[in-house]
C-alpha positions as CSV (number, residue, x, y, z in Angstrom):
1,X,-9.4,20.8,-1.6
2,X,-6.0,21.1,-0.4
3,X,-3.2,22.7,-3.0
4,X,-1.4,19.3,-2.9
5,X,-4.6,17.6,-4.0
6,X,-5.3,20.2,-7.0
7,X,-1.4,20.0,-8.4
8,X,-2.1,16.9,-9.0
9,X,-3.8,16.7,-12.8
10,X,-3.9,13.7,-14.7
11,X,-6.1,14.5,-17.3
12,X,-9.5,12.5,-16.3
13,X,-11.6,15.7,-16.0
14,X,-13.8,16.5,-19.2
15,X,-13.4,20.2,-19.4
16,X,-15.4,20.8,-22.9
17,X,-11.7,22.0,-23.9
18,X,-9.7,19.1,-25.4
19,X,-6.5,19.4,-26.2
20,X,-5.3,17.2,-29.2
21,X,-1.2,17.0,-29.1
22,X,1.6,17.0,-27.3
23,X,5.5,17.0,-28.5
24,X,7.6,14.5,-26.9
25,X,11.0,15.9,-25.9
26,X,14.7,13.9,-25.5
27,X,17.4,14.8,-24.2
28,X,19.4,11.8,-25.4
29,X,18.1,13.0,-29.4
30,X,19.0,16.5,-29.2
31,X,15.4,17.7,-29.8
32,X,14.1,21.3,-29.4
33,X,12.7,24.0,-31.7
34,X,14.0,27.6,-32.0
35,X,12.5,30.8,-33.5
36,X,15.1,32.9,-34.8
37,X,13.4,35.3,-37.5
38,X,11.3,37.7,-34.9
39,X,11.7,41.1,-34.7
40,X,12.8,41.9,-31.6
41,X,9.8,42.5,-29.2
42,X,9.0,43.9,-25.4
43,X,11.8,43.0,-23.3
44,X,9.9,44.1,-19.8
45,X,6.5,42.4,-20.2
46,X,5.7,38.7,-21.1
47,X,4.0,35.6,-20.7
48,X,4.6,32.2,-20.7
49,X,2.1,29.7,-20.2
50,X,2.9,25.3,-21.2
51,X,1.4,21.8,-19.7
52,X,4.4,20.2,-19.1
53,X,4.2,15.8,-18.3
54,X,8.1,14.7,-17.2
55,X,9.6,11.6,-18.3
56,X,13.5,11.6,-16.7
57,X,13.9,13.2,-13.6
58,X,17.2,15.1,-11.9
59,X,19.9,16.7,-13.6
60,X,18.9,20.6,-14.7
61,X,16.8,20.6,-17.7
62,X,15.2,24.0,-19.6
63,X,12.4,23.4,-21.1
64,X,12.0,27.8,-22.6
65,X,14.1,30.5,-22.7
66,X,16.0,33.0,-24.6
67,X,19.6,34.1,-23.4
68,X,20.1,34.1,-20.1
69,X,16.4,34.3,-19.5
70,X,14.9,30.2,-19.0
71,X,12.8,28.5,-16.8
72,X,14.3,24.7,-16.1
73,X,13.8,21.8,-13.6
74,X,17.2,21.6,-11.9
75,X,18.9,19.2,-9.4
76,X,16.4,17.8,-6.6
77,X,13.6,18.4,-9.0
78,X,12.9,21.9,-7.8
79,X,11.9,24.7,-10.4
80,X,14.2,27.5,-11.5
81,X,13.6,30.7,-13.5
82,X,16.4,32.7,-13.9
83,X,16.3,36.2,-15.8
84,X,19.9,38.3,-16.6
85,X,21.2,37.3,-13.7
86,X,18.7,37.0,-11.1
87,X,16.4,33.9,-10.3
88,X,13.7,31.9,-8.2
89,X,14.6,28.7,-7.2
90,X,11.1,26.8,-5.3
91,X,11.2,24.8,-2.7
92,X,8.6,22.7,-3.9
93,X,9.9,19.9,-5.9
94,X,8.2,18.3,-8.9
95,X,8.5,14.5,-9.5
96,X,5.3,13.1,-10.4
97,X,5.9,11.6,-13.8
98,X,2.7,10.5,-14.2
99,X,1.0,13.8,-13.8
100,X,0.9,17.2,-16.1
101,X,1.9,20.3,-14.6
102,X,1.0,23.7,-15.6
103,X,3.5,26.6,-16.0
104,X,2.7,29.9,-16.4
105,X,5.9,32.6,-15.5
106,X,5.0,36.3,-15.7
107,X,7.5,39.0,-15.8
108,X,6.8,42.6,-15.5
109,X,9.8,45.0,-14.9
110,X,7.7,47.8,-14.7
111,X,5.9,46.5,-11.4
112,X,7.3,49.0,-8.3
113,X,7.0,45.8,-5.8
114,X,10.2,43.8,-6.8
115,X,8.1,40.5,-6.1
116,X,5.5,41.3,-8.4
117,X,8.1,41.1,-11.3
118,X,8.8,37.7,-11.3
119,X,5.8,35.1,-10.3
120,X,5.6,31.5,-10.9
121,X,2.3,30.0,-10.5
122,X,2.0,25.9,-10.6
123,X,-1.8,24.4,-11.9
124,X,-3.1,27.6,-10.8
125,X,-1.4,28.2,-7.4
126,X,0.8,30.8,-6.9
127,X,4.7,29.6,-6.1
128,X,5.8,31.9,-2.7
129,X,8.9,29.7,-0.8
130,X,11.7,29.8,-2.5
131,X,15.3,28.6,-1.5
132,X,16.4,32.0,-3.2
133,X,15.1,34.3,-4.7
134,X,16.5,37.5,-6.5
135,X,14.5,40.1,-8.7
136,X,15.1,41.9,-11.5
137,X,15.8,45.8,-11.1
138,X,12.4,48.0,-12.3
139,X,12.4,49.0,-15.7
140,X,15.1,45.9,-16.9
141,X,15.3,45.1,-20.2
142,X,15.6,41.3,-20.3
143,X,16.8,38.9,-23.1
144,X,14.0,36.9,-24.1
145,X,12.5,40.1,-26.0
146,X,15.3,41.2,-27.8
147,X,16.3,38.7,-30.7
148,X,19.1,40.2,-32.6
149,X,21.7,37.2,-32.2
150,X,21.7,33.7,-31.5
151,X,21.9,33.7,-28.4
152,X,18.6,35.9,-27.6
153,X,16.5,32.8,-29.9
154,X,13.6,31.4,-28.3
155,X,14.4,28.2,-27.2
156,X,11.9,25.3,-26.2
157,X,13.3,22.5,-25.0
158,X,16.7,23.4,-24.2
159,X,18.7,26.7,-23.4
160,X,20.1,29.1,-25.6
161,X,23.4,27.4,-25.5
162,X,22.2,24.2,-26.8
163,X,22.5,22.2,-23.6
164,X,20.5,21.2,-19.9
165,X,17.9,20.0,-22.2
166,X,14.5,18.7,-21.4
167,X,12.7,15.1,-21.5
168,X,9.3,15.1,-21.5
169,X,6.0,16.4,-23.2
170,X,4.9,19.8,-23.7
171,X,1.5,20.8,-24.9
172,X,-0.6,24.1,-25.1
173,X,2.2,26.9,-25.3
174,X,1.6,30.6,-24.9
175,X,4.3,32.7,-25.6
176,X,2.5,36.5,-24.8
177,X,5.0,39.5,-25.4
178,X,4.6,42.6,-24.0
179,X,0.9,41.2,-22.1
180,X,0.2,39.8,-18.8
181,X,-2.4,37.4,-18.5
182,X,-3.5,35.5,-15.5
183,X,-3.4,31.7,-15.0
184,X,-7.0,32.3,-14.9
185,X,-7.1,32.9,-18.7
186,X,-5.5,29.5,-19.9
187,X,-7.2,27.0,-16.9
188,X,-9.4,26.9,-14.3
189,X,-10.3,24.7,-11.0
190,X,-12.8,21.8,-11.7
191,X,-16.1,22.3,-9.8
192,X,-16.4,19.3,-8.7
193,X,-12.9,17.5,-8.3
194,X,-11.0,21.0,-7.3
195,X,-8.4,19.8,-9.9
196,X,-6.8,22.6,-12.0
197,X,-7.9,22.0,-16.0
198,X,-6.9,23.8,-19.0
199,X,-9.5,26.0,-20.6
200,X,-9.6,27.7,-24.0
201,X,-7.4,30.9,-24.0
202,X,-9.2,33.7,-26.4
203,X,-7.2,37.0,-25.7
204,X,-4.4,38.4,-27.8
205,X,-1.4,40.2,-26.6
206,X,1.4,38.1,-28.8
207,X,3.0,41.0,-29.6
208,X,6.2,41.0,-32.3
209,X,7.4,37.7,-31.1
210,X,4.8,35.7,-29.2
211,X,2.6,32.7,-30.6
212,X,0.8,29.6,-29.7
213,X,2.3,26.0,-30.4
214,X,-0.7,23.6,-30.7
215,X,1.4,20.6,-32.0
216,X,-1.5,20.0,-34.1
217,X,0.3,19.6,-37.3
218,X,2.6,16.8,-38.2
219,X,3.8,18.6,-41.2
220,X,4.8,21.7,-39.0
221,X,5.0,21.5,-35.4
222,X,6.2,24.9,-34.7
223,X,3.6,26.3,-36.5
224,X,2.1,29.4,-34.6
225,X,-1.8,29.1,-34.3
226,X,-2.0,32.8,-32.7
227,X,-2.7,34.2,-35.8
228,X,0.4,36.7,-35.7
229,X,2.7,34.1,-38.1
230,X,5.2,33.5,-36.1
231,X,6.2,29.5,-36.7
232,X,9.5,28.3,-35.4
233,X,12.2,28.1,-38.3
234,X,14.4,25.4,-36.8
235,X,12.7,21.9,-35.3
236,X,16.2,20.6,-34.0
237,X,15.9,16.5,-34.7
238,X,11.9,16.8,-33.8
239,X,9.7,15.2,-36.9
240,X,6.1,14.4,-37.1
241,X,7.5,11.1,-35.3
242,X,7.9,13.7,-32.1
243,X,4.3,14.0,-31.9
244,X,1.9,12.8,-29.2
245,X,-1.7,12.2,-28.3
246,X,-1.0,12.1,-24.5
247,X,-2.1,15.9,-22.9
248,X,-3.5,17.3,-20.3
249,X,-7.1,16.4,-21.3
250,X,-6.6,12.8,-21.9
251,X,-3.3,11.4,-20.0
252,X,-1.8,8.2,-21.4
253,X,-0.2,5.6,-19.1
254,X,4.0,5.4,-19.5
255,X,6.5,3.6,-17.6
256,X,6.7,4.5,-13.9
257,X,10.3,6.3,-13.9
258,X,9.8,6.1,-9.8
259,X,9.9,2.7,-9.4
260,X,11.7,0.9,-11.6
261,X,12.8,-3.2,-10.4
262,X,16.2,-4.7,-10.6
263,X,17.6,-7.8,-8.9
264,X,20.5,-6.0,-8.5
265,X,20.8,-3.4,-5.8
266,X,21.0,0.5,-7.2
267,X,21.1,-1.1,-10.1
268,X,17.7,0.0,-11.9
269,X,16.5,0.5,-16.0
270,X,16.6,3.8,-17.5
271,X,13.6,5.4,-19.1
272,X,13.8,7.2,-22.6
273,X,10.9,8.5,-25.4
274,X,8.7,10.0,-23.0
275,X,9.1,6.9,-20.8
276,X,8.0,4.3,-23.2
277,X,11.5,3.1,-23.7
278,X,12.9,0.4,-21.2
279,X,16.6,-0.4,-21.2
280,X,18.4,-2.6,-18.9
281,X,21.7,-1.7,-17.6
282,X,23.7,-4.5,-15.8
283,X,24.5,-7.7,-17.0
284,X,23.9,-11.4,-15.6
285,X,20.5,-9.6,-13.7
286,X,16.7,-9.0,-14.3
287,X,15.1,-5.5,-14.1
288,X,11.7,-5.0,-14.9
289,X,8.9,-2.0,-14.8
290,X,5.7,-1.2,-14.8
291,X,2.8,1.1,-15.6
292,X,2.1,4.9,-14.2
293,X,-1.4,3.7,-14.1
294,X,-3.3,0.3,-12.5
295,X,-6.3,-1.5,-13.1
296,X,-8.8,-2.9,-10.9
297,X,-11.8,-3.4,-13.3
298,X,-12.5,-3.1,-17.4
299,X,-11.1,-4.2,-20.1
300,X,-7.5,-3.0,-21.5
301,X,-5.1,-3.3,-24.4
302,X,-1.6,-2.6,-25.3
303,X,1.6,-3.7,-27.2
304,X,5.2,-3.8,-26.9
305,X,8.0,-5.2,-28.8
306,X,11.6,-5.6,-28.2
307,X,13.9,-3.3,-29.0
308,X,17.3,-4.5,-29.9
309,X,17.9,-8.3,-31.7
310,X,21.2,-8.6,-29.8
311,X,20.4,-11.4,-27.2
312,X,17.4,-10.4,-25.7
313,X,15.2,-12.1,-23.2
314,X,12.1,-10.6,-22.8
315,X,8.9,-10.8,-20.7
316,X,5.9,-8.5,-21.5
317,X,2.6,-8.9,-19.3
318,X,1.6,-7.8,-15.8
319,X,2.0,-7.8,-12.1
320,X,-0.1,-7.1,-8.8
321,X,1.3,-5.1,-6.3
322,X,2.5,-8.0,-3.7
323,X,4.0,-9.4,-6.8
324,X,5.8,-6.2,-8.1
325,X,7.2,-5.7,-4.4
326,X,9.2,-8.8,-4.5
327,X,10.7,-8.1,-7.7
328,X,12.8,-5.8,-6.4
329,X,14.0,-8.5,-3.7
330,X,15.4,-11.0,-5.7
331,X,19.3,-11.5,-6.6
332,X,21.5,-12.4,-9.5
333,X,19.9,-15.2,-12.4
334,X,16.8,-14.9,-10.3
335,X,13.1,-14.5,-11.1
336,X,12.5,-10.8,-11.0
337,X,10.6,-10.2,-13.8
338,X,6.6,-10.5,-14.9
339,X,5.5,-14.1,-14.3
340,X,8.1,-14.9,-11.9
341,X,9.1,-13.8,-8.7
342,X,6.0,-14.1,-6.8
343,X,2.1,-16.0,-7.4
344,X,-0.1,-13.1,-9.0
345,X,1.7,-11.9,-12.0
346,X,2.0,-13.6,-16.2
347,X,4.3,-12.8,-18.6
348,X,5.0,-13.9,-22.2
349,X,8.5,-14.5,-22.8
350,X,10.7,-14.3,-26.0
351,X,14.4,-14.1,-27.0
352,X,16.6,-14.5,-30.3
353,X,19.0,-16.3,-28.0
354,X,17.2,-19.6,-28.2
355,X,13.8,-21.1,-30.6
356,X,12.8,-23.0,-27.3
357,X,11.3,-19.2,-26.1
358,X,7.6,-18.4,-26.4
359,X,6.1,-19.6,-23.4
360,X,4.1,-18.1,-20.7
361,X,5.2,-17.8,-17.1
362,X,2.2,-18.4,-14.8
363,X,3.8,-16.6,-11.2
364,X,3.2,-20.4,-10.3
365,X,6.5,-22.0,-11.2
366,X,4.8,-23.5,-14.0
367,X,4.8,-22.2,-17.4
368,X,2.6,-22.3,-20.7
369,X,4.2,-23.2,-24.2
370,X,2.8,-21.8,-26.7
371,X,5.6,-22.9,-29.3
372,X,5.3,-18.5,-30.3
373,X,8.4,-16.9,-29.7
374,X,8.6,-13.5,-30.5
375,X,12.0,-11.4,-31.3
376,X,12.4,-7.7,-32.8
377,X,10.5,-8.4,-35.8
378,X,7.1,-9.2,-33.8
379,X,4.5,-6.8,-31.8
380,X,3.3,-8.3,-28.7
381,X,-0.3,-7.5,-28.2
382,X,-1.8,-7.8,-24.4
383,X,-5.5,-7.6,-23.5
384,X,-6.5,-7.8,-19.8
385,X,-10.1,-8.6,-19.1
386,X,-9.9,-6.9,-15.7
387,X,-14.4,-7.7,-15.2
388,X,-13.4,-11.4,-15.9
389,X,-10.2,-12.2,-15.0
390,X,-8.3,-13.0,-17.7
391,X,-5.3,-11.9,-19.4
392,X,-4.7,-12.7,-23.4
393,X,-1.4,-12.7,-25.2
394,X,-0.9,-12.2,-28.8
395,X,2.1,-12.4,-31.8
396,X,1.2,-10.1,-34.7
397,X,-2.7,-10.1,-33.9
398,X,-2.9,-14.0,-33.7
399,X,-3.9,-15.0,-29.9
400,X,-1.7,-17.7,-29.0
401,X,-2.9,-21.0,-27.1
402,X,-6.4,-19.7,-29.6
403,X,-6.8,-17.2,-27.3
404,X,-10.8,-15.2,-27.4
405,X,-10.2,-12.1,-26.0
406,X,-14.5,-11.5,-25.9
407,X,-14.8,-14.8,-24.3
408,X,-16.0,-13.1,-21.3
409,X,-16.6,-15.6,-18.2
410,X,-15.6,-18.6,-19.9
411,X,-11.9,-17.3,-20.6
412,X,-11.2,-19.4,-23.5
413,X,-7.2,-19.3,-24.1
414,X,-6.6,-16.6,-21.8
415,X,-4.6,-16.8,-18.6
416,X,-6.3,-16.3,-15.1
417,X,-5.1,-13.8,-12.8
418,X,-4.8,-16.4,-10.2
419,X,-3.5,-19.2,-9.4
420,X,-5.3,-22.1,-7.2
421,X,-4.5,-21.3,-4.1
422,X,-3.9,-17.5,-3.5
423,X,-6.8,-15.4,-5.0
424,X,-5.3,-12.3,-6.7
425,X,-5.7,-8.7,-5.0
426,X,-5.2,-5.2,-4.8
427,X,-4.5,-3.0,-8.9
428,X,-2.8,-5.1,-11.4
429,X,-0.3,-3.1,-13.4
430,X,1.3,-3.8,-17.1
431,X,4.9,-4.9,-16.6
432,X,7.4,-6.0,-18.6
433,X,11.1,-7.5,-17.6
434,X,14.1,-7.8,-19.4
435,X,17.4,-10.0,-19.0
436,X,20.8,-8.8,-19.7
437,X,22.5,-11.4,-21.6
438,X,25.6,-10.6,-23.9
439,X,24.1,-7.1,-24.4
440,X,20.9,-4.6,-23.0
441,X,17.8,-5.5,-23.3
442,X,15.3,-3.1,-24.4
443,X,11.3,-3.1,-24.4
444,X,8.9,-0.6,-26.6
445,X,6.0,-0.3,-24.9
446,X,2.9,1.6,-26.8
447,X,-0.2,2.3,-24.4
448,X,-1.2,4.5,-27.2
449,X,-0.3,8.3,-26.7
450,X,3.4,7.6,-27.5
451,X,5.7,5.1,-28.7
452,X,8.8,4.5,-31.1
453,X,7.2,1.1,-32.3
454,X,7.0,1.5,-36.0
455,X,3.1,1.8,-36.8
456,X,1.4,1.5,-40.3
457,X,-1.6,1.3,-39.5
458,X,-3.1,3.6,-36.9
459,X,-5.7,1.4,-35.1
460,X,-7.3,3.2,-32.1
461,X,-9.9,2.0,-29.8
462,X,-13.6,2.1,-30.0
463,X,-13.3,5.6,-28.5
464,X,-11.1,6.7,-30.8
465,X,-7.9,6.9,-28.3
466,X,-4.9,5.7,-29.0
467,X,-2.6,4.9,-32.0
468,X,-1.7,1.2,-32.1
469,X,-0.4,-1.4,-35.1
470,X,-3.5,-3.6,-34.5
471,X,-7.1,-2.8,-32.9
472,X,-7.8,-3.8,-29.7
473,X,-10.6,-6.5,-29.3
474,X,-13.7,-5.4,-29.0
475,X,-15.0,-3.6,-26.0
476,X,-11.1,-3.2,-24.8
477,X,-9.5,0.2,-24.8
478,X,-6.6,2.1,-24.4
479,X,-5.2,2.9,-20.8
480,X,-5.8,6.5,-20.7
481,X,-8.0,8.4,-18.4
482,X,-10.7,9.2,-20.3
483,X,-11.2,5.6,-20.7
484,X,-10.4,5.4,-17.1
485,X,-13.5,7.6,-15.9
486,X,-15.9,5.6,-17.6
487,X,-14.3,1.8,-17.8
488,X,-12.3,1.6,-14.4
C-alpha cells in the first residue's frame, strides 16, 4: 500500500490496543499544560512521540516544545521542527482534519551524520523532502533538556512564549529523555489494511524529565503514567471539560473544517472546540456545514443545540451530496442551509426570533409543522435510519410529529430521505445551517467524542461509545468508526 494510503488513519482498525482519551486543545481559550518542576535532563538525546487529530487549519501552531526547541504546523499546513536555531520545514502538507496523524521527532546530537540528528517520521514513514532543512552541530546541547527557567518549560500546546498555539486533539504522548526509540515501538502497520496503528509502548528511557500523558484522568490530566512522577504542574485553562473520547483507536465524526457552505462568496463559518462548534460570520446570509464522516447504511444518532439566544435561526439535520453542492451556490436570503436548497436533504428549524419556528423543511419546498420550536434551552436529538430510510427529529428526547425511531420499514413519524419524484443517492451527511440575523449564529454539535453541550447524564450507545445527554434509540449508535466497521 502506497505511503499516501497508510497516512491516512482514522481509527477503524481494531489493534487489541485501545486508547481511551484525548485532550481537546483551543487556541481561542488559551489552553496548554506546562511542566516546570523537572530537574534538568539530557539535552542531546530525546523522544517525542503524540497522535495528533487537527481542528483549524493555517496560521503556525506548536503543539510541544521547550525554548527555542518546538515542533508546530506553520503556514500552508506544512510541519516545522526547529531546534536552537536550526529547523526542518516538510514539504508535505497536513490538512486532513478528519484523520489522526502520528508524530514522532528524534533528536540525537551525538549522531556523526548531521541528518541522523534530526528525523521526523509521519504514521510510521520517515519525512525526507524538506523545503529547508538545517541540523544541529554534533554534540549540541539543546533547550528542551535543560529546565532551569521559564523559558526552557515543556510546553504542549503552545510555545514557550505563550503564543502560535495549537487547535486540536492530542492523545498518547511520549516524552523519552536521553533514549531513542523507533516509531516501531509506539505503532505498527495493520496486516491487512497497511494503515499505520498505535500499539502499546512498554520500554523505559524517561529519564529526569520525560513521562507519558494518557489523558486518562479527569481529575489530572497531566498526570504522568510512566511511572517516573513527572505530572504537569500548570494545566493553563484545560479542566476535565478538555477531555475527549475521540483517539486514534476509535475516531469520532466533527465538522468538516474543508468544506464549510455559505451563500456568500469567501464568506464561510469558522470551526472551534475541536470542530464541534459552528459560528456564522456575515450577516443577511446562510452558511451551513457538515460531517467529516457519511453514511450510506445503519442506523445513527446525534444532538446539537444552539449556541447563542441572541436571534438565532437554526437548522440541524442532514444533506446528500448533490444537495450539499448546491448549498454553496445560492445568494443572499436564500435557501442554503439543510432542508433547503436542493430535493434530498431535512432539517428541523428553530429560532428565539419568532414562536411560529419548529417546523421541518422537506428539500421539497414544503415543510412540516410540528408546532416544537427549539431555542438555547433545548437539545436537538437526530436519529437517521440509514437501512430504512428514515430520518427522526426530537426536542429534549420527545420525537416530534410521535416520531418511532424502531419503527423500522413502516417509518412512523419520521421523515423519508426522498421526496416523490427524485430517489435519494450517493452518502448522506449530518448538516446543520445557521442564519445571521441581528447577531452570529452558533450550533453545538455532539457526535459523541467531543462537545461543549452541557451533559448530565452521560448516555452512550449500546456499544458503549459516546457521551450524549439522552440515549440513542435502540439499535442506533454513535458515528464513530468502530461503529462504522461493523454498522456501515
Amino acid at each position: 500500500m502506497a505511503f499516501t494510503d497508510r497516512l491516512h488513519n482514522r481509527g477503524s482498525i481494531s489493534t487489541g490496543y485501545d486508547i481511551d482519551n484525548s485532550l481537546k486543545f483551543e487556541i481561542d481559550n488559551s489552553e496548554s499544560i506546562v511542566t516546570t518542576n523537572q530537574a534538568a535532563g539530557n539535552q542531546k538525546t530525546w523522544t517525542w512521540s503524540g497522535w495528533l487529530k487537527r481542528t483549524e487549519l493555517d496560521g503556525t501552531q506548536a503543539f510541544f516544545g521547550a525554548g527555542g526547541t518546538y515542533i508546530r504546523f506553520v503556514s500552508g499546513d506544512t510541519l516545522n521542527v526547529q531546534q536552537s536555531g536550526t529547523s526542518l520545514t516538510t514539504n508535505q502538507v497536513f490538512r486532513d482534519t478528519s484523520a489522526w496523524y502520528h508524530v514522532v521527532w528524534i533528536l540525537d546530537t551525538t549522531q556523526s551524520t548531521e541528518a541522523d540528528r534530526s528525523r521526523i517520521y509521519i504514521n510510521g514513514s520517515q519525512i525526507t523532502s524538506f523545503s529547508s532543512a538545517t541540523y544541529p552541530s554534533q554534540n549540541a546541547d539543546l533547550d528542551v533538556g535543560g529546565l532551569g527557567s521559564s523559558s526552557n518549560w515543556l510546553q504542549l500546546g503552545r510555545w514557550y512564549a505563550g503564543g502560535r498555539r495549537y487547535s486540536g486533539y492530542i492523545a498518547e504522548v511520549h516524552y523519552l529523555n536521553g533514549t531513542v526509540a523507533a516509531p516501531t515501538e509506539f505503532g505498527e502497520y495493520d496486516e491487512d489494511s497497511g494503515i499505520w496503528i498505535p500499539k502499546e509502548y512498554t520500554g523505559g528511557g524517561y529519564g529526569t524529565q520525560g513521562y507519558y500523558y494518557k489523558f486518562d484522568n479527569a481529575s489530572n490530566l497531566g498526570e504522568d503514567s510512566s511511572g517516573e512522577g513527572h505530572d504537569a504542574n500548570s494545566l493553563n485553562n484545560v479542566t476535565s471539560a478538555n477531555q475527549a473520547t475521540d483517539t486514534p483507536t476509535n475516531n469520532f465524526s466533527t465538522f468538516n473544517v474543508l468544506h464549510p457552505y455559505s451563500s456568500a462568496s469567501n464568506n464561510n463559518p469558522t470551526f472551534t472546540e475541536g470542530a464541534t462548534r459552528f459560528t456564522t460570520i456575515l450577516p443577511g446570509y446562510w452558511e451551513a456545514a457538515v460531517a467529516s464522516m457519511g453514511i450510506t447504511s445503519g442506523k445513527w444518532y446525534f444532538e446539537a443545540q444552539p449556541g447563542t439566544s441572541t436571534s438565532h435561526i437554526t437548522s440541524i439535520g442532514y444533506g446528500d451530496e448533490s444537495d450539499i453542492h448546491d448549498w454553496g451556490q445560492v445568494t443572499a436570503d436564500t435557501n442554503g442551509f439543510p432542508g433547503e436548497g436542493g430535493t434530498n436533504s431535512i432539517g428541523y428549524l428553530g429560532s428565539d426570533t419568532s414562536s411560529s419556528y419548529g417546523n421541518i423543511h422537506l428539500g421539497t419546498g414544503s415543510t412540516s409543522n410540528v408546532n416544537a420550536n427549539y431555542t438555547i434551552s433545548n437539545i436537538v436529538g437526530v436519529a437517521i435510519d440509514a437501512d430504512n430510510g428514515y430520518v427522526y427529529f426530537a426536542r429534549d428526547n420527545t420525537y416530534v410529529n410521535s416520531g418511532d425511531p424502531g419503527s423500522g420499514a413502516s417509518g412512523t413519524g419520521g421523515y423519508t430521505f426522498q421526496d416523490t419524484t427524485t430517489p435519494r443517492t450517493g452518502t448522506v451527511f449530518p448538516a446543520v445551517g445557521g442564519y445571521y440575523h441581528t447577531a452570529a449564529t452558533v450550533i453545538n454539535i455532539n457526535f459523541g467524542g467531543y462537545t461543549t453541550i452541557s451533559i448530565s447524564s452521560a448516555e452512550t450507545d449500546a456499544n458503549g461509545y459516546g457521551t450524549f445527554e439522552y440515549a440513542p434509540p435502540s439499535g442506533y449508535y454513535a458515528l464513530c468508526t468502530k461503529n462504522l466497521a461493523r454498522f456501515g
